[in-house]
C-alpha positions as CSV (number, residue, x, y, z in Angstrom):
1,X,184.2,85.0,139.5
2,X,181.2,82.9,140.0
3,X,178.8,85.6,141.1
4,X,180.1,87.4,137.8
5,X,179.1,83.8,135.8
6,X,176.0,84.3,137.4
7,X,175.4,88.1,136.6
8,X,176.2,87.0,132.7
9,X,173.9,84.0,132.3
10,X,171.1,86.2,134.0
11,X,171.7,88.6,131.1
12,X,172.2,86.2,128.6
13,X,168.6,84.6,129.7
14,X,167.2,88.3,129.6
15,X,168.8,88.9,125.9
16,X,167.0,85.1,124.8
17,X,163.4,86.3,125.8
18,X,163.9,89.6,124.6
19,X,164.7,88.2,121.4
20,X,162.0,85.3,121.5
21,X,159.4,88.0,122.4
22,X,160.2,90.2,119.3
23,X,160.3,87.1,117.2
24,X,157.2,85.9,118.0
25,X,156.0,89.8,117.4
26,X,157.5,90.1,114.2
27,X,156.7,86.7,112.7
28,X,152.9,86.9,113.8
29,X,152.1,90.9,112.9
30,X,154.3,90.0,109.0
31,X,152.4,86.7,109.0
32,X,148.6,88.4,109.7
33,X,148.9,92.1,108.2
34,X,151.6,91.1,105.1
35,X,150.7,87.8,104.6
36,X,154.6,87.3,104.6
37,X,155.9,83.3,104.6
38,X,156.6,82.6,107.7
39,X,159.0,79.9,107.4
40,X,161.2,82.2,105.4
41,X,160.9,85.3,107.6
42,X,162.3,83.3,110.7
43,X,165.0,81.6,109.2
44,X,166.0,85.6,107.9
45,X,165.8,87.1,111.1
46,X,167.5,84.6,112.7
47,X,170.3,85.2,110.2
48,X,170.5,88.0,110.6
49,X,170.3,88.5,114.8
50,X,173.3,85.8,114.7
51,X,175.2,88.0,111.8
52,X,174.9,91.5,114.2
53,X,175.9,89.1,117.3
54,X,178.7,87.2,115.1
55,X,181.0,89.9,116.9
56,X,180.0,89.8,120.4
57,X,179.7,87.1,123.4
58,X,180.3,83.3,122.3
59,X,176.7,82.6,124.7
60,X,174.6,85.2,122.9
61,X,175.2,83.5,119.4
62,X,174.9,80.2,121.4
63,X,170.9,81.7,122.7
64,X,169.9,82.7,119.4
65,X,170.9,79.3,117.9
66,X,168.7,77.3,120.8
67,X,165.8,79.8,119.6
68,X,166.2,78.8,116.5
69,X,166.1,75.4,116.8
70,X,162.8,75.4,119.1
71,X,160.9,76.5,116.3
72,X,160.4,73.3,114.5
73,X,159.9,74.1,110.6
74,X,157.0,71.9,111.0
75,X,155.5,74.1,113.0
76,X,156.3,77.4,110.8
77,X,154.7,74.6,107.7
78,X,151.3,74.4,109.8
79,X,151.3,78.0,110.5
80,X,151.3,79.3,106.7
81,X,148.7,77.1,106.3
82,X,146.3,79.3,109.2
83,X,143.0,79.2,107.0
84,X,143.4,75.4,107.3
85,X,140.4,73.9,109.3
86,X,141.7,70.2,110.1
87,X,138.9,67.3,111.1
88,X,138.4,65.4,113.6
89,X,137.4,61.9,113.7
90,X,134.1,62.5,115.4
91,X,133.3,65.6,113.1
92,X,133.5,62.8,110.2
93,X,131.2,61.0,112.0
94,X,128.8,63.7,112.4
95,X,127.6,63.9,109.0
96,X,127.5,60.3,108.5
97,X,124.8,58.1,108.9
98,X,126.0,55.1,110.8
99,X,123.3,52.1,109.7
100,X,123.6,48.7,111.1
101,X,125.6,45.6,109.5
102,X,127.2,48.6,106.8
103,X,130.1,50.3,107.0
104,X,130.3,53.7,105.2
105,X,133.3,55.8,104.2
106,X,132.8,58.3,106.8
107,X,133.5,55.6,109.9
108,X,137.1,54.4,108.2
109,X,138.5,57.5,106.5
110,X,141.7,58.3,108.4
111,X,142.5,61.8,109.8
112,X,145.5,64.0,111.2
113,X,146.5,62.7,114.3
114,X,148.1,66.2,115.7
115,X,147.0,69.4,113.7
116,X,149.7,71.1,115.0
117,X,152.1,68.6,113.6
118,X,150.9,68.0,110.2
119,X,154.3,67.0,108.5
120,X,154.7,63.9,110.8
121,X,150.7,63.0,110.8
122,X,150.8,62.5,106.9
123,X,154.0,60.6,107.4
124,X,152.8,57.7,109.8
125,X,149.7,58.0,108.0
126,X,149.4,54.4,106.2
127,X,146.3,56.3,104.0
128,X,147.3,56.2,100.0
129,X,145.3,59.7,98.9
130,X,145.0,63.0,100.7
131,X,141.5,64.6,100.2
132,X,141.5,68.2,101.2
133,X,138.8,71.4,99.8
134,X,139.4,74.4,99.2
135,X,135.7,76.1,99.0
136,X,136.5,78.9,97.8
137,X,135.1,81.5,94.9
138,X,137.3,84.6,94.9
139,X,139.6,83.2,91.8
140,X,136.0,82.7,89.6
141,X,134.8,86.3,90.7
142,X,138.2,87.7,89.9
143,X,137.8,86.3,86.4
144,X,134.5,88.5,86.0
145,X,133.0,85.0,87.0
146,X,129.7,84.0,88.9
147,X,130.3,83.7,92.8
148,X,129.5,80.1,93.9
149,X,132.2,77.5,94.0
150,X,132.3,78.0,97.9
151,X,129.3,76.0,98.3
152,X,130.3,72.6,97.1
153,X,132.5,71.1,99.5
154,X,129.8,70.3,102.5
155,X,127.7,68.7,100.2
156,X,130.0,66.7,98.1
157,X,131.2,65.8,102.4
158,X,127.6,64.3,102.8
159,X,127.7,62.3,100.2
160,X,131.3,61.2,100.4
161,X,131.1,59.9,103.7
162,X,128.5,58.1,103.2
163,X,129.6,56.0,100.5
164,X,129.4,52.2,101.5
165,X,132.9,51.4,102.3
166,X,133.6,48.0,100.8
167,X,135.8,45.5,98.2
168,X,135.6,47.9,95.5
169,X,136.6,50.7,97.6
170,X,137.9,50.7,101.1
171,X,137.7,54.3,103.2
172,X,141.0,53.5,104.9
173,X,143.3,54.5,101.7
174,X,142.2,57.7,102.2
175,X,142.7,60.4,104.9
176,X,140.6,63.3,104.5
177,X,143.0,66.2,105.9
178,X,140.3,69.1,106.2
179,X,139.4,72.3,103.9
180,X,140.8,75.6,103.2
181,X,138.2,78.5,104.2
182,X,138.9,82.1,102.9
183,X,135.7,82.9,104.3
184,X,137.8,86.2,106.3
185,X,138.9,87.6,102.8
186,X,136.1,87.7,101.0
187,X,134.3,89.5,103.8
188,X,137.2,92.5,103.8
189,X,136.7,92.8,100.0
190,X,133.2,92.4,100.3
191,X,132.7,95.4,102.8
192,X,135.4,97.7,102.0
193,X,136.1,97.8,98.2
194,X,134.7,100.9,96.4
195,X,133.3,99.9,92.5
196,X,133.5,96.9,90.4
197,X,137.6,97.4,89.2
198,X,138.6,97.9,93.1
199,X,137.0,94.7,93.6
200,X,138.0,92.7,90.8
201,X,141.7,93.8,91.6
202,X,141.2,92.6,95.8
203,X,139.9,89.7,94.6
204,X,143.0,89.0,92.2
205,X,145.5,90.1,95.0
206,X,143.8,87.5,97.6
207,X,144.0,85.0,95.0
208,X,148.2,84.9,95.8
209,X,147.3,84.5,99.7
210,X,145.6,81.5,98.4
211,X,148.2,80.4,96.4
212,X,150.6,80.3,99.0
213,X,148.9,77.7,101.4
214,X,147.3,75.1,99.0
215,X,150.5,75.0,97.6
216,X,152.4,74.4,101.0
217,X,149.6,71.8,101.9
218,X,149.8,70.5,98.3
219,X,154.2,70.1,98.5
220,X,153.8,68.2,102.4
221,X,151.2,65.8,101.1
222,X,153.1,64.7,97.7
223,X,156.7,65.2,100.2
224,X,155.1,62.3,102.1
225,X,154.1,60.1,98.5
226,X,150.8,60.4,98.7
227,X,148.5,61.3,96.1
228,X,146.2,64.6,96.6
229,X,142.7,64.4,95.9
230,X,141.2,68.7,95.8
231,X,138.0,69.5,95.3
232,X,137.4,73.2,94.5
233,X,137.2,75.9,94.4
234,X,138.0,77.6,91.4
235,X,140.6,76.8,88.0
236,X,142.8,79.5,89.7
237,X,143.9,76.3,92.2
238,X,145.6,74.5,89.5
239,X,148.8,76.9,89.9
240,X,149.5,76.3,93.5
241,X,148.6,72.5,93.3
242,X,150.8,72.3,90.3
243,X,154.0,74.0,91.7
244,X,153.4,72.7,95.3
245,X,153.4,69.1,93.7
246,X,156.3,69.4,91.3
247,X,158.2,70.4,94.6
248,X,156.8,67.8,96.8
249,X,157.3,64.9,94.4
250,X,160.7,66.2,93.3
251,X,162.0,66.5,96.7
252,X,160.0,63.1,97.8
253,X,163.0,61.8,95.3
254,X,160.0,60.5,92.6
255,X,160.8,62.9,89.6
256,X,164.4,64.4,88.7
257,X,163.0,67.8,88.0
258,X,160.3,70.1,90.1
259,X,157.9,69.5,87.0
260,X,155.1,67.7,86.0
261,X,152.4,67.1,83.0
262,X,148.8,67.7,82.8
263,X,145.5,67.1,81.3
264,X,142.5,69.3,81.8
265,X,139.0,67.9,80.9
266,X,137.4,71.4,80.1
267,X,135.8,73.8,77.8
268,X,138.1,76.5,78.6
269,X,141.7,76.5,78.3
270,X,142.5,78.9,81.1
271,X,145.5,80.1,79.2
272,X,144.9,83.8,79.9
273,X,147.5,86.3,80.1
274,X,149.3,86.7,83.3
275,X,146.7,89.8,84.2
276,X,146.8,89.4,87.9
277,X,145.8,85.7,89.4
278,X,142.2,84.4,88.6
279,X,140.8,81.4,87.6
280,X,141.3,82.0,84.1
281,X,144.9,81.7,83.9
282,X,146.5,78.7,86.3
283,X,148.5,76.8,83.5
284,X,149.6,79.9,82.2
285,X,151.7,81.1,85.4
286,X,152.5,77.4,86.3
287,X,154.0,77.4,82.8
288,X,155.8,80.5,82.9
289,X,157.0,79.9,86.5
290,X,158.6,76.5,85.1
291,X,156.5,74.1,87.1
292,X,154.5,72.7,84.2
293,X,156.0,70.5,81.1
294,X,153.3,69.5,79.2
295,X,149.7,70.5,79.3
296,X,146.7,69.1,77.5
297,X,143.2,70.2,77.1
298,X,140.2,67.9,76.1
299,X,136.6,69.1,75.0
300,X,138.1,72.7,74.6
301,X,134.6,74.7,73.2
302,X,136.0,76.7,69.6
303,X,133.6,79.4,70.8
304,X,135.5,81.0,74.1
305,X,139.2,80.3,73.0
306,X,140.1,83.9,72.8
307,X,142.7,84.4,69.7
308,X,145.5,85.5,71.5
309,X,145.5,82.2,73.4
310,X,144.7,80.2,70.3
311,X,147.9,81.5,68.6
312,X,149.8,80.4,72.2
313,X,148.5,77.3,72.1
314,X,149.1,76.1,68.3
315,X,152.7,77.5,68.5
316,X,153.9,76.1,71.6
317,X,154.8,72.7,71.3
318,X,154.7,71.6,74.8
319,X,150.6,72.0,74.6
320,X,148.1,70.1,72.9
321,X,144.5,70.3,72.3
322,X,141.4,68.1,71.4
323,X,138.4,70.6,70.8
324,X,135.0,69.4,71.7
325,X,133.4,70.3,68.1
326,X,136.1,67.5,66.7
327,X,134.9,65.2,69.4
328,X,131.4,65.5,69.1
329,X,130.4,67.6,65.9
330,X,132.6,66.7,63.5
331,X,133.7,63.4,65.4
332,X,137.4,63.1,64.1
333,X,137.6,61.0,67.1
334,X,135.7,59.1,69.6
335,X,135.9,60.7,73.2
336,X,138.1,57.8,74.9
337,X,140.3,58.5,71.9
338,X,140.5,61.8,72.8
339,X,141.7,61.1,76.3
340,X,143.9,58.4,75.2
341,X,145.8,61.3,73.0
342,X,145.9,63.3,76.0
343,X,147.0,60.4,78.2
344,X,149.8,59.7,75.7
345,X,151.1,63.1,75.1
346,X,151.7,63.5,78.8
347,X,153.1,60.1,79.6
348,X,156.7,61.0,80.7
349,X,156.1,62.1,84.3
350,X,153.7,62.5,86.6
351,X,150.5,64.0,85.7
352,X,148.1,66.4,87.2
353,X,144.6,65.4,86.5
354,X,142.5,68.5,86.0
355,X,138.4,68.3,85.6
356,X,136.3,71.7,85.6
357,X,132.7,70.6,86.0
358,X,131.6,73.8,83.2
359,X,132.7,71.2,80.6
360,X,129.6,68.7,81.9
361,X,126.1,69.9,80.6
362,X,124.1,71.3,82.3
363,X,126.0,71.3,85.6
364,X,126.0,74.0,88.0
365,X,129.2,75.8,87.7
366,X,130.5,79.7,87.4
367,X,130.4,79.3,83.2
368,X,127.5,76.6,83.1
369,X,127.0,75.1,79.9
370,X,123.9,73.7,78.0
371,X,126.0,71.9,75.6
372,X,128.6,69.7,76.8
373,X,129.7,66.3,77.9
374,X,127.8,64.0,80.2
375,X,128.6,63.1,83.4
376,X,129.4,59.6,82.3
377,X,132.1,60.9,80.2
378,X,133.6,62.7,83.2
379,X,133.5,59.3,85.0
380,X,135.2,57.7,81.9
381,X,137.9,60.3,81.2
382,X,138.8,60.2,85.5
383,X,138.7,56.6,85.6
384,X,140.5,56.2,82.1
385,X,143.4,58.9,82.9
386,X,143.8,57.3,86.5
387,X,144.5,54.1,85.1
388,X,147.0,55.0,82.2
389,X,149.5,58.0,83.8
390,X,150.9,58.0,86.8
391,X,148.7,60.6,88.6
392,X,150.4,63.6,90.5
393,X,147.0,65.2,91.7
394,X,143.4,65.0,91.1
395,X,141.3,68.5,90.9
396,X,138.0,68.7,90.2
397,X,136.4,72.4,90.6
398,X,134.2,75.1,89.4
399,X,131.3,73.4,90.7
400,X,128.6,74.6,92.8
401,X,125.4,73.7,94.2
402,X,124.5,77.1,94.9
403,X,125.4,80.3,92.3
404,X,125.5,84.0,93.4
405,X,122.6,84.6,90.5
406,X,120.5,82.2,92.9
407,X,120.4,79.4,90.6
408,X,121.0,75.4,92.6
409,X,121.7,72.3,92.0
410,X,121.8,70.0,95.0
411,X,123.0,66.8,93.1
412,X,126.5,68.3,92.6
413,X,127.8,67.2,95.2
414,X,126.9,63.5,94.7
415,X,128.4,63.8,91.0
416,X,131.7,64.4,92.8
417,X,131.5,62.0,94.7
418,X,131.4,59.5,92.2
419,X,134.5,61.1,90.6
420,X,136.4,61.0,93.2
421,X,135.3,56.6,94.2
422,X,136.1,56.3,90.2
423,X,139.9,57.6,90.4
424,X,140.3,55.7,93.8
425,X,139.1,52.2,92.2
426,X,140.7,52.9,88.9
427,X,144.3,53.0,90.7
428,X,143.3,49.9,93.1
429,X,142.6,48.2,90.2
């Protein structure tokens, strides 16, 4: 009888890796070739293993449960997020420049303690905001766009970090998580599509893989009640960081419904037709998908609203607009005005911030503009929004310091920078 026990458990142990092995197959060649959610995928083949078993040995079903639970959904979290590079301390400290008797940004930002773990880092974190980039280009060119958003991020890094850290800002509110880098992608399209529509429609297909992981990173950051700060990247971002949000804060218990508001300083409304996913249509699929309530746009340019998004806007009553001709031409209203309407229209719940440096003239951007707003009306409308709703995100994108035409701009990054120390201090305030 015992040497039978025996004989069972040895097949029982063989049956467990056999299954673990073609798990771990499965999840990795779905995760890689399909880009297939991985936290989804397990939790269905485990369903259905223990459904084919449900009428065989009691210990089998009892094996595939202890599989189960050894895979942590943290774990299967971190791993949908694989084009995440997370910092380390000493990286941070790299690229700034300690000085004697000053204390700069870049020595008392707070990073991930366990990259592997990211769920549980962000929760002991005591850091307020969440900085993260997502350098990336592929929703601009899929949106006919110039290439050049990818190049931002490093430089608005040199300059953020070495921000003095002191009473009117303190580094340690914020922990800077790391960026997204989709470098892998655009080189596959880049070498293998044939013609100009092959590549515009690779570019809009990446665009989901995209989606998928800034939203997961967006939904564990708000999950843990802290406020994301993205630097971009393209407008196509907005989607993801809108519907990973409105499912974070929802199921952080903040707001009774996975939706949220938002206001987009911009001269674009990015109200497209759902086409295929580019940077030209965020709100709209965050609308449709039921994610966004309210959307407002300030310093929307009269000359690119395309009609059929005109006749959208004006007859849905859940968006608003303040063009930039009525701000500045035929000045119906001052600008702060203008952001006040916005702020007010969106008051009821949390509210994304949105601001696509093409509205700022003469800016390096992807639709670069020579008439626009100034750069201190980008710091008024961040600093004034931050202070009157109660922020769900802020996203600033579009920028660039470097365009695929060959055009640059190396004071970009600095611009953000200043952005991003205005929203801090205006919520510390």
């Amino acid at each position: 009888m015992c040497a039978t026990e025996d004989l069972r458990e040895t097949e029982n142990r063989g049956v467990y890796m056999t299954v673990s092995l073609w798990l771990s197959f499965t999840l990795r060649f779905s995760v890689d070739i399909f880009q297939t959610d991985p936290i989804t995928l397990f939790q269905g083949l485990c369903s259905k293993i223990k459904n084919a078993i449900a009428l065989g040995d009691e210990k089998l079903k009892q094996a595939m449960e202890k599989l189960q639970n050894r895979v942590s959904v943290s774990e299967l979290k971190t791993n949908a997020m694989r084009h995440l590079k997370v910092y380390t301390k000493q990286e941070l400290l790299s690229l700034t420049r300690i000085r004697r008797f000053e204390t700069k940004l870049g020595e008392r930002l707070q990073v991930l303690n366990d990259a592997g773990h990211i769920e549980q880092s962000l929760a002991a974190s005591s850091a307020k905001y969440v900085l993260f980039g997502i350098p990336e280009d592929l929703g601009a060119r899929g949106n006919f766009g110039l290439g050049g958003a990818d190049t931002l991020w490093i430089p608005f890094l040199q300059s953020f970090l070495n921000v003095q850290s002191n009473d009117f800002f303190d580094g340690g509110d914020v922990l800077l998580a790391g960026h997204f880098d989709f470098g892998d992608i655009q080189y596959l399209i880049d070498t293998t599509a044939k013609g100009d529509d092959e590549r515009i429609e690779a570019y809009r297909h990446a665009v989901n893989t995209i989606d998928e992981e800034v939203e997961q990173l967006a939904k564990l950051v708000t999950e843990a009640k802290k406020i994301p700060i993205i630097i971009g990247g393209g407008h196509n971002n907005s989607y993801p960081l809108i519907k990973g949000c409105a499912k974070g804060w929802h199921k952080a218990g903040i707001i009774p419904l996975a939706q949220i508001n938002c206001i987009n300083l911009d001269a674009h409304a990015d109200y497209r037709p759902m086409e295929g996913r580019h940077s030209g249509n965020a709100f709209r699929y965050a609308e449709e998908d039921g994610y966004l309530q309210k959307y407002c746009i300030v310093g929307l340019h009269e000359n690119y609203i395309p009609q059929n998004v005109w006749i959208d806007i004006v007859n849905n009553p859940f968006i608003d607009c303040i063009t930039f001709e009525d701000i500045f031409v035929h000045e119906k209203r001052t600008f702060i005005q203008a952001v006040a309407h916005a702020t007010g229209f969106t008051e009821d719940t949390l509210t994304g911030i949105d601001l696509d440096l093409d509205g700022i003239q003469n800016t390096l951007s992807s639709a670069m503009t020579p008439v626009g707003i100034q750069p201190i009306h980008a710091r008024q409308y961040i600093s004034f929004a931050a202070a009157d709703v109660k922020p769900a995100y802020l996203h600033i994108c579009e920028g660039a310091t470097r365009l695929s035409d060959g055009r640059a701009d190396a004071t970009s990054g600095k611009l953000i920078s200043y952005l991003v120390s205005d929203f801090i201090k205006a919520k510390n305030v």
